[in-house]
Wavefront OBJ file of the C-alpha trace (Angstrom):
o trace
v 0.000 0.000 0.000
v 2.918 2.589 1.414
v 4.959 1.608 -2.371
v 1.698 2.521 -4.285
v 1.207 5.784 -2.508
v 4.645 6.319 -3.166
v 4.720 5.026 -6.857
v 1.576 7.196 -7.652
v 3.407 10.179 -6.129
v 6.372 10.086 -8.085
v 4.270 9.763 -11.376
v 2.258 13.285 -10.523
v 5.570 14.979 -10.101
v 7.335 13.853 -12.992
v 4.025 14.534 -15.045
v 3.824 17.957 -13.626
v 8.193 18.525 -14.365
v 7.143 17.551 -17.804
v 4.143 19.449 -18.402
v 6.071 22.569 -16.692
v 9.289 22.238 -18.938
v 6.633 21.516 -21.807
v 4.879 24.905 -21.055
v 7.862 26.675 -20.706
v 9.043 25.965 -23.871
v 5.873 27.710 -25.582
v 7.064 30.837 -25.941
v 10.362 30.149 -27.541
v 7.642 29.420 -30.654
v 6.912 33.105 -31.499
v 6.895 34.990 -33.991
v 9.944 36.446 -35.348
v 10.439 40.387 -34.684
v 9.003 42.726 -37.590
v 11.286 45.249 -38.951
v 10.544 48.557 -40.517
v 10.646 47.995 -44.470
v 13.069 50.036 -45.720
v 10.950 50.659 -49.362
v 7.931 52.819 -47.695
v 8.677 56.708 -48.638
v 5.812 56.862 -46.014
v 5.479 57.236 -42.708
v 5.238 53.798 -40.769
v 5.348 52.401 -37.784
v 5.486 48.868 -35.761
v 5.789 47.249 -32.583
v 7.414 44.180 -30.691
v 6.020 42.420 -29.778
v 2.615 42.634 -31.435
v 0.915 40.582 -28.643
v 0.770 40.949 -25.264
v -0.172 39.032 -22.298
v -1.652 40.375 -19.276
v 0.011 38.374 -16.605
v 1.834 41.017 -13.974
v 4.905 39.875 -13.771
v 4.638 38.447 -17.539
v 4.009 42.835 -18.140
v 6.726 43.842 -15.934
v 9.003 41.135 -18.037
v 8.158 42.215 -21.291
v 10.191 44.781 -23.664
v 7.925 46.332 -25.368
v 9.286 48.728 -28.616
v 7.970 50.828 -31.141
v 9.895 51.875 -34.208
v 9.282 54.123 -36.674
v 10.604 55.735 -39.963
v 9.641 58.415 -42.266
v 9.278 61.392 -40.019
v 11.181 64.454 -39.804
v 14.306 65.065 -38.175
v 14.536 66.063 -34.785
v 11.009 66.200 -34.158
v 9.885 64.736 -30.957
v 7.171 62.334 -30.986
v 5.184 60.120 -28.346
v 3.006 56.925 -29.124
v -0.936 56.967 -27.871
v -2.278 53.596 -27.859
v -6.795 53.288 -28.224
v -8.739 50.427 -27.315
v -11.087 48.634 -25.884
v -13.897 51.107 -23.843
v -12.647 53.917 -25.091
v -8.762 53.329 -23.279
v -6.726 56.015 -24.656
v -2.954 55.960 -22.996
v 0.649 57.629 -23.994
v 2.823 54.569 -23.981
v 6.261 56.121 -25.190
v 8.109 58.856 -26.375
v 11.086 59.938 -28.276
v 13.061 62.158 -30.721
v 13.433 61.202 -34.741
v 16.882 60.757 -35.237
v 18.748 62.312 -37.668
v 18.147 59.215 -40.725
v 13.961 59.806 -39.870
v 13.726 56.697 -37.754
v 12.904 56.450 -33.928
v 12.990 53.495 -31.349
v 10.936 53.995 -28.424
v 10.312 51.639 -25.640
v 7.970 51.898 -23.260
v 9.638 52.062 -19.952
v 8.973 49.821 -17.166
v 7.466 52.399 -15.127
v 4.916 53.232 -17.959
v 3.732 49.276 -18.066
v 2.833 49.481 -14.203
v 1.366 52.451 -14.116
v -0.759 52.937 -17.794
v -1.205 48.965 -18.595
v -1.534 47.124 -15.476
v -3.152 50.671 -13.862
v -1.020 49.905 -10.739
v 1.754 51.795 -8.602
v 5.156 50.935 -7.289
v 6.540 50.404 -4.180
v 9.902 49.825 -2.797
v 11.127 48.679 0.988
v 14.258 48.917 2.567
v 14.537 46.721 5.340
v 18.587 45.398 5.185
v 18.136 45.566 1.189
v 15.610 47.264 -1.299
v 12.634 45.721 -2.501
v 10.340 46.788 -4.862
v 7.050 45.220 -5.577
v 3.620 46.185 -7.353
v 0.456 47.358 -6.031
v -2.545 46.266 -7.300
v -5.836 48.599 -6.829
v -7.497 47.983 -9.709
v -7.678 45.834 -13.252
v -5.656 46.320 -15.742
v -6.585 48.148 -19.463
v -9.041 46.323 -21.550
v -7.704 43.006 -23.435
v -8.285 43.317 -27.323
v -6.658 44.964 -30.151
v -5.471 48.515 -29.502
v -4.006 50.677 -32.010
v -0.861 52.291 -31.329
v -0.118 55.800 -33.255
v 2.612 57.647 -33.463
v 1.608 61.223 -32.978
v 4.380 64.088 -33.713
v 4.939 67.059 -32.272
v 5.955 69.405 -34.481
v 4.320 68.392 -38.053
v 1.149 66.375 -38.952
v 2.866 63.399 -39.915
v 1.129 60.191 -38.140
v 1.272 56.151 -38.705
v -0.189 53.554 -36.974
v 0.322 49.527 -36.341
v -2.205 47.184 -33.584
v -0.934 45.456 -30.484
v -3.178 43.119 -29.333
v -3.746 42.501 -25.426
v -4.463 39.292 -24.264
v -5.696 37.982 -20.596
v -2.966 36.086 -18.458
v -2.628 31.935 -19.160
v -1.877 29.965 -16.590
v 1.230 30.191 -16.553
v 0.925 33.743 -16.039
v -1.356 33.357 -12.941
v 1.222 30.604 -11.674
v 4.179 33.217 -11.838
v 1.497 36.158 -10.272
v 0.679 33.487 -7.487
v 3.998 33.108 -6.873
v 5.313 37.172 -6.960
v 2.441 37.997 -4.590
v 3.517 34.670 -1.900
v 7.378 36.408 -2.737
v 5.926 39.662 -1.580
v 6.765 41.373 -4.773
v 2.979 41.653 -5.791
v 0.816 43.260 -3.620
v -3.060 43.805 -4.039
v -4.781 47.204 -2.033
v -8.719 47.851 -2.555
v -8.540 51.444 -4.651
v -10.144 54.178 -1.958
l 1 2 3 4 5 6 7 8 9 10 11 12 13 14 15 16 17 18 19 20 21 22 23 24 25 26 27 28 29 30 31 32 33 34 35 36 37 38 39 40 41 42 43 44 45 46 47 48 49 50 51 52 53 54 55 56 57 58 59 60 61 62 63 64 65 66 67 68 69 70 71 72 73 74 75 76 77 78 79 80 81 82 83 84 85 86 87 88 89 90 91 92 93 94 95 96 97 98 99 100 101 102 103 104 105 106 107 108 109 110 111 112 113 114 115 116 117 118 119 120 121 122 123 124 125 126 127 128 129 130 131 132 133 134 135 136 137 138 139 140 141 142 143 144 145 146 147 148 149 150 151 152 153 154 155 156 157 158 159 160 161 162 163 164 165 166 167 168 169 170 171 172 173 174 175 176 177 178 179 180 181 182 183 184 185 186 187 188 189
């Protein structure tokens, strides 16, 4: 009886080791980064990754970047993402470099505060901590679009990101921040 208990055991964790490993090979099979096409006399503009997932610490993990080309030199621009119940948020900002082309990534501060609609903390008891506060839900999931807006001339372009809900593993990981103490949740006042 005692070697069947123990037999059974060992089976559920190697199934779960496998199923984990499994899992987190998944997204090593994306797709592969989209570049600005060098052809287009025309304003353009893209993002990478298209997708994202609304997992907290999968946010707080993931570089997001627009690029752009065609604009004028110098000019400073910022990116505005719509969506979903009317969600309108600046994501990013920066200045067209001298070729017409801009990079601009939207900074981990930014992706607490806009997307998951959270705040920041820090402690320093012996050695700093930070963490996330959770007061309310995040923006929307569905397809936003993302425009680049400048500042100085009319000239606009525009690409979609779509926003997914967490998977599991996601909810795993955010189980396992807030247990870690770096996620937090606070009722909003």
């Amino acid at each position: 009886m005692r070697r069947q208990k123990r037999a059974d055991f060992v089976k559920v964790i190697v199934s779960v080791s496998l199923l984990s490993l499994g899992l987190l090979m998944l997204p090593g099979c994306s797709n592969p980064p989209k570049k600005l096409d060098p052809s287009i006399p025309h304003p353009q503009l893209i993002v990478n990754p298209e997708s994202i997932r609304l997992g907290i610490a999968r946010v707080l993990d993931t570089q997001i970047v627009f690029e752009g080309s065609g604009f004028k030199p110098k000019e400073s621009i910022y990116i505005e993402l719509s969506g979903p119940n009317q969600t309108k948020l600046v994501v990013a900002e920066s200045i067209v470099q001298p070729n017409g082309t801009f990079r601009a990534e939207v900074s981990k501060l930014t992706r607490i505060t806009e997307i998951l609609r959270a705040d920041a903390g820090f402690e320093i008891n012996k050695k700093y901590k930070e963490f996330v506060i959770i007061t309310q839900p995040p923006i929307p999931e569905g397809v936003y679009t993302a425009k680049v807006v400048s500042m100085t001339s009319d000239l606009t372009a525009e690409t979609k990101l779509t926003v997914k809900g967490p998977s599991v593993m996601d909810r795993t990981k955010d189980f396992l921040g807030k247990r870690l103490g770096k996620i937090r949740y606070k009722k909003a006042q």
